[in-house]
C-alpha positions in Angstrom: 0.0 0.0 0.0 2.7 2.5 -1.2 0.6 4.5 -4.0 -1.2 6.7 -1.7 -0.4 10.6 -2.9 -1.6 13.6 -0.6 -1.6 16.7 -3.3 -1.5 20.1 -2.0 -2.8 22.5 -4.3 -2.2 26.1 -2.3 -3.9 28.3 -5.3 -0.8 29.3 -6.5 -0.6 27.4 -10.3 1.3 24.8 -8.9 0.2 21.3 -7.1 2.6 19.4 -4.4 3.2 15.9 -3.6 4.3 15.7 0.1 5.3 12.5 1.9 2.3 11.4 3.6 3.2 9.3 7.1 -0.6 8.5 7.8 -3.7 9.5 7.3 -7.5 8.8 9.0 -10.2 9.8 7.1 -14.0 9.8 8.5 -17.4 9.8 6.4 -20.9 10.2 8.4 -23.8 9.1 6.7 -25.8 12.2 8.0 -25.4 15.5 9.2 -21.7 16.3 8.6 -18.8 17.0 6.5 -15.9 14.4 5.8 -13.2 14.9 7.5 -9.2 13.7 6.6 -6.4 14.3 9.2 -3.0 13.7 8.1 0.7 13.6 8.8 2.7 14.8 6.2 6.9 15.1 6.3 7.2 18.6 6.0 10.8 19.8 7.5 10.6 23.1 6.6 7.0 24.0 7.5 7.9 27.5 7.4 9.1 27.7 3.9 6.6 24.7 2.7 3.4 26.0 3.4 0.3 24.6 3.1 -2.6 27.3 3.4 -5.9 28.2 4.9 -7.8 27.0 2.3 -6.3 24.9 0.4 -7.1 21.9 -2.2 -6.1 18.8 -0.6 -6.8 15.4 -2.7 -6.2 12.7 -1.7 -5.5 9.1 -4.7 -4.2 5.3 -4.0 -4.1 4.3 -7.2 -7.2 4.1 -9.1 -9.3 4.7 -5.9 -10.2 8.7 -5.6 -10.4 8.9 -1.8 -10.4 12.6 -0.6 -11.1 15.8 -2.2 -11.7 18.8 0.1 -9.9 22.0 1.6 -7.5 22.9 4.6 -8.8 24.1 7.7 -6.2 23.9 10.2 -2.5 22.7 10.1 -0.1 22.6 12.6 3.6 21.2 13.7 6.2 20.4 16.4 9.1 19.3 17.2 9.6 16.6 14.8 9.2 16.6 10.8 5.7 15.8 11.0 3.3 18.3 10.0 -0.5 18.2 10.4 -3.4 19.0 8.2 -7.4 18.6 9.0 -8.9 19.0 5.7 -13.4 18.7 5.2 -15.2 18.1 1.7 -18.0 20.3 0.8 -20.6 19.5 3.1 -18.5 22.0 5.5 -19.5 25.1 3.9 -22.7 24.2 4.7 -22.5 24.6 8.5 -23.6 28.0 8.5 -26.8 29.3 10.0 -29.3 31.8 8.4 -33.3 31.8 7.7 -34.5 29.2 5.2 -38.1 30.5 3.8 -38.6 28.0 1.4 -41.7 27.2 -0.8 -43.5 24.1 -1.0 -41.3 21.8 -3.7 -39.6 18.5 -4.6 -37.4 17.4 -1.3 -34.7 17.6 -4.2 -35.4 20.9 -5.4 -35.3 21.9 -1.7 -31.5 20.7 -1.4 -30.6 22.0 -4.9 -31.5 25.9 -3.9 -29.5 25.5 -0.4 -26.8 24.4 -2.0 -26.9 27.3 -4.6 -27.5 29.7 -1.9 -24.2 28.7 -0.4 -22.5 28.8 -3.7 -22.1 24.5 -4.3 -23.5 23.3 -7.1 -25.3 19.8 -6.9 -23.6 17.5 -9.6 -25.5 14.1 -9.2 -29.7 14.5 -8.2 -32.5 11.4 -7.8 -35.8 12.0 -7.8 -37.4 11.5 -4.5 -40.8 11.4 -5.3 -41.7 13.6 -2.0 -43.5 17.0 -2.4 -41.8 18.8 1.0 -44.6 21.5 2.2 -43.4 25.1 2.5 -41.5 25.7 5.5 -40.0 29.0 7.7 -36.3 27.7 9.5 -35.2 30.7 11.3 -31.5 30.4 12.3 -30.6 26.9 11.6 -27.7 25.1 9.5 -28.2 25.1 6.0 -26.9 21.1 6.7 -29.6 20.9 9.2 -32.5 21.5 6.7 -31.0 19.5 4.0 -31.2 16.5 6.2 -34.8 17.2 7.5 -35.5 17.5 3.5 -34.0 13.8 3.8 -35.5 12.4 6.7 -38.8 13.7 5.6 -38.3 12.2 1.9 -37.4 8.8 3.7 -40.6 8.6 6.0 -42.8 9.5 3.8 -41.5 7.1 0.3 -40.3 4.2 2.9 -36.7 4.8 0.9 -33.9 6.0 1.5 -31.6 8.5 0.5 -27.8 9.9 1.1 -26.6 13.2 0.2 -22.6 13.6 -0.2 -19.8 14.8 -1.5 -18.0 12.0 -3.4 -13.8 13.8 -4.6 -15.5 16.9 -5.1 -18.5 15.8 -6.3 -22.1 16.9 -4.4 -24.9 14.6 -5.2 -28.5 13.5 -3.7 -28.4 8.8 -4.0 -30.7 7.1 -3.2 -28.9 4.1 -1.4 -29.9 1.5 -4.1 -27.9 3.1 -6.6 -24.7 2.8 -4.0 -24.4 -0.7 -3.6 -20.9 -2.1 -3.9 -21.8 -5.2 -5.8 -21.0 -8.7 -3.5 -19.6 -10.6 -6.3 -16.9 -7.6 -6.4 -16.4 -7.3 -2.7 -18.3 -8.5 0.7 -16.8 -8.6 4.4 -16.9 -11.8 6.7 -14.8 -14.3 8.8 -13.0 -14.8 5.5 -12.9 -11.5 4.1 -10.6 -8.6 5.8 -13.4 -8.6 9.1 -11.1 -9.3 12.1 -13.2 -8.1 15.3 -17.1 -7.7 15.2 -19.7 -6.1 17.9 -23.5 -6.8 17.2 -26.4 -5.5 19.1 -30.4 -5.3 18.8 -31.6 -2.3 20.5 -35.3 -0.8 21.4 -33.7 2.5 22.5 -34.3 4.6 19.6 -37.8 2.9 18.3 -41.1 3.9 19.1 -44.6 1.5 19.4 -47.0 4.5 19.7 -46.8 7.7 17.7 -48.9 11.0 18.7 -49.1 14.2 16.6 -50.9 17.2 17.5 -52.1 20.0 15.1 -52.7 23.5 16.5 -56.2 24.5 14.4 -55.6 28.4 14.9 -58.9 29.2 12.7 -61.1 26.5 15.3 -59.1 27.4 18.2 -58.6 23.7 19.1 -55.9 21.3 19.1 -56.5 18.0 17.0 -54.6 15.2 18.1 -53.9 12.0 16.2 -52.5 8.3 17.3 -51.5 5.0 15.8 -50.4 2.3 17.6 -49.0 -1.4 17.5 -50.6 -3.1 21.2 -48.9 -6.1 20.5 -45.5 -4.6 20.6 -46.3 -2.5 23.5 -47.3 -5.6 25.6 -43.8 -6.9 24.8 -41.7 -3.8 25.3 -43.9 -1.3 27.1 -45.1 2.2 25.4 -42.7 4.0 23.6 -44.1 7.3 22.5 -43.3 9.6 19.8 -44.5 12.7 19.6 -44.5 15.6 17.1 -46.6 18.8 16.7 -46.8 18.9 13.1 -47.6 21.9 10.7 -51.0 23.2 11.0 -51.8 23.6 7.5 -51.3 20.0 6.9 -55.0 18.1 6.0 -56.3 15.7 8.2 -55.2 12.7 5.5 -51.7 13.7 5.2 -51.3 13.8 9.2 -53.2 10.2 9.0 -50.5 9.5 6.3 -47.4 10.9 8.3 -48.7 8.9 11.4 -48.8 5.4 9.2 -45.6 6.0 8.1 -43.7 7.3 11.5 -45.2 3.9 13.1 -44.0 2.1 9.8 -40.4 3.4 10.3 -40.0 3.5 14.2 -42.2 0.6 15.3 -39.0 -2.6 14.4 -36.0 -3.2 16.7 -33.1 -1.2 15.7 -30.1 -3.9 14.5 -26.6 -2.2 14.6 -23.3 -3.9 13.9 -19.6 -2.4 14.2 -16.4 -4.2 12.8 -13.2 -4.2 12.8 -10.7 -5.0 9.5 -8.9 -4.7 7.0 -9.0 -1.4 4.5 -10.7 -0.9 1.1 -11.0 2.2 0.0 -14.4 1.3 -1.9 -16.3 1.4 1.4 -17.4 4.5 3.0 -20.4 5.9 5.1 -23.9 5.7 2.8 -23.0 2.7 0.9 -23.9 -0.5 1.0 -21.9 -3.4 1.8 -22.7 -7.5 1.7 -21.8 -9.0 5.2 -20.9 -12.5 5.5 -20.6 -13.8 9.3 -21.9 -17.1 10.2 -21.8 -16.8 13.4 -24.5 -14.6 13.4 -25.9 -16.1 10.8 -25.3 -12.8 8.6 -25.9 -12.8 4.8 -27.4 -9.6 3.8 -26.6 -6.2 2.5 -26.0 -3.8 5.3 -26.0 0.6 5.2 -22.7 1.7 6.3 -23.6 4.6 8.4 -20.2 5.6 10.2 -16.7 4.4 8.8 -13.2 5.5 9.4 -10.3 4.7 7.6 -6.6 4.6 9.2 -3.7 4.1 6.7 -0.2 3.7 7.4 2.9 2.8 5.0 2.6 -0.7 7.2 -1.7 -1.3 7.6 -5.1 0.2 6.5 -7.7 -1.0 8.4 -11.4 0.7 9.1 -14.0 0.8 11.3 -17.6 0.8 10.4 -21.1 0.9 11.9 -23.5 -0.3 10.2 -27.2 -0.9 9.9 -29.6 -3.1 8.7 -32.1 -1.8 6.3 -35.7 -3.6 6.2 
């Protein structure tokens, strides 16, 4: 694993190649920017400078791993010079008023993203009409993914949004499947260490939503319910007060698909192995493990990468998708 190049282009019309030590490199699947540290051998950080701002890519090969910009770099004693570099998504941590009209969740992303200057390259339809909405100081991130979630309760799908070596674009998670006959993980396939766990903590058996009916001067409120699974695991409400010029039948509609969603044990699984730059947080990956009698594509929703001139390994979290 000696192809890895770290490029540093400062602006200036020219691009360096600097030594790179090691590297980690973390995707989310939701919510916030990629980010790279790296060691670089740098002896006179001084002279060599790597700017606020700059491009930093980083290539192994035919794998395009990193494309994004310096934010903060640093040194000591030894020749060992840092950088922390974030893709795209980082310029869109910034907080401002959103008054956006009633539109296709996708069309809703596209405008933030021209607002903040970042054009969307790659767009799938997601079939959800968002209703207007008024966010008043939030992160232009923030409502993106609330496009998202909405978009995923309401079409039972599912959907990424990222920033692939410079490259913004709305997936939906079908079309990011790294194929199993090209690549899978398992007992005999770069996993080394594994953690498995089915949880109830973050589902819900009985959702409540409450419309505020201004014009009646009354408060309408609206349940579903599954009594079987609260007899096993005891009520877990949900509750959401929910946009009162929404209809009665797309409340009744949000309800159905909230209990839909939330009403399922939660199954999460982190490993431990070997590296391959193909994986990465919002695709999906085959997993292989007897043991737990595993054999199913699972949604890589954290993973982190470690590379040194000796190992790459990665650590992922992942999650089933029913």
């Amino acid at each position: 694993m000696t192809g890895i190049e770290v490029l540093i282009d400062n602006r200036d019309g020219n691009i360096y190649e600097i030594p790179v030590t090691s590297l980690s490199w973390k995707t989310e699947k939701t919510g916030k920017a990629s980010e790279l540290n790296v060691n670089l051998l740098n002896s006179k950080p001084l002279e060599n400078k790597i700017v606020s701002g700059a491009i930093v890519r980083v290539i192994d090969g035919k794998h395009k791993i990193f494309y994004g910009y310096s934010f903060k770099t640093g040194f000591g004693k030894s020749n060992e010079f840092k950088v922390t570099a974030y893709d795209q998504l980082r310029y869109l941590m910034y907080n401002d008023t959103f008054v956006m009209k009633s539109m296709q969740a996708e069309e809703g992303i596209a405008q933030i993203c021209n607002q903040a200057t970042l054009k969307l390259s790659t767009t799938t339809k997601t079939g959800y009409k968002a209703p207007a909405m008024i966010e008043e100081d939030k992160k232009a991130l923030d409502v993106i993914m609330k496009y998202i979630d909405s978009a995923i309760v309401a079409t039972n799908q599912s959907f990424v949004f990222m920033d692939n070596f410079g490259a913004l674009g709305l997936h939906n998670i079908k079309d990011l499947v790294i194929p199993p006959t090209d690549f899978y993980i398992g007992e005999e396939s770069l996993l080394y260490d594994f953690d498995y766990s089915v949880s109830i903590d973050d589902s819900y058996n009985r959702i409540k939503l409450v419309l505020d009916d201004k014009k009646a001067s009354k408060r309408r409120v609206f349940i579903a319910e599954d009594s079987n699974n609260i007899a096993k695991w005891g009520q877990l409400q949900y509750y959401e007060k929910v946009d009162e010029n929404m209809t009665r039948a797309q409340v009744e509609s949000l309800l159905d698909a909230l209990l839909a969603v939330h009403n399922k044990e939660k199954k999460k699984l982190t490993l431990k192995c070997l590296g391959d730059w193909r994986v990465r947080a919002g695709k999906m990956v085959f997993i292989f493990i007897e043991k737990l009698g595993l054999k199913q594509l699972f949604l890589v929703d954290t993973c982190t990468h470690d590379w040194s001139a000796k190992v790459h390994t990665m650590d992922l979290e992942l999650k089933v998708i029913s």
